[in-house]
C-alpha positions in Angstrom: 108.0 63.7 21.4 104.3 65.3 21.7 105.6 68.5 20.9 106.2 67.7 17.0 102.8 66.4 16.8 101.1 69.6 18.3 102.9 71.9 16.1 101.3 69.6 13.4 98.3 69.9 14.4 98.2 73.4 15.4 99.7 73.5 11.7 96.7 71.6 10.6 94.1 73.5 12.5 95.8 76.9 10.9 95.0 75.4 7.5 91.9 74.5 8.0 90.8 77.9 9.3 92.0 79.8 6.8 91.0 77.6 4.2 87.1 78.6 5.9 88.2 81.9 5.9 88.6 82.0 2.1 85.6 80.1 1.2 83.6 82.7 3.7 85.3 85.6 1.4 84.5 84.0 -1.9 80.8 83.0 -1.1 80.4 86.8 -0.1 82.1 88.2 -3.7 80.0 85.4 -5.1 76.7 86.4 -3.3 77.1 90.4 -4.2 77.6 89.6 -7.5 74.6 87.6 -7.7 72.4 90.2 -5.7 74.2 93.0 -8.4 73.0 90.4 -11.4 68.8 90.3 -9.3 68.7 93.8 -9.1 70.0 94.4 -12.9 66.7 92.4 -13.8 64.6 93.9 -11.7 65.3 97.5 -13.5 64.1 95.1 -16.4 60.6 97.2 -16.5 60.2 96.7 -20.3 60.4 92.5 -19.4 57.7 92.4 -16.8 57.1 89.3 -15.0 60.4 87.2 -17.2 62.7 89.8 -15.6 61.1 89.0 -12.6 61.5 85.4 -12.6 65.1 85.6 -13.6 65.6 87.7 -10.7 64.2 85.6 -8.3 65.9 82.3 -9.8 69.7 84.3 -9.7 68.8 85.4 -5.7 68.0 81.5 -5.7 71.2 80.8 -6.8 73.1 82.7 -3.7 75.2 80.4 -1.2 74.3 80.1 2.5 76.6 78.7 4.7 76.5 78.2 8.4 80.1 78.2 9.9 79.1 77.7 13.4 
């Protein structure tokens, strides 16, 4: 009778980590992207301190998780 509700939970538990998994993998595509998008403005010379601004509001837009 316990066993059944182990293999749910270890069924559970599976879930659950790979559901962090993909988050962990989507907030890193998500964070290059942004970083790729930061460092597009700040080749911006001709823009000056806008390009600036928008690059350091797009870094501010980055996700940081702790998983621990």
């Amino acid at each position: 009778m316990i066993e059944p509700v182990l293999n749910q939970y270890e069924m559970a538990m599976g879930w659950r980590k790979r559901q962090m998994v993909l988050q962990q993998l989507q907030d890193s595509v998500r964070n290059d992207t942004l970083e790729e998008v930061a460092q597009r403005f700040d080749q911006m010379t001709a823009l000056g301190d806008t390009a600036a601004s928008f690059a350091v509001y797009v870094r501010a837009m980055k996700t940081y998780r702790d998983w621990e």
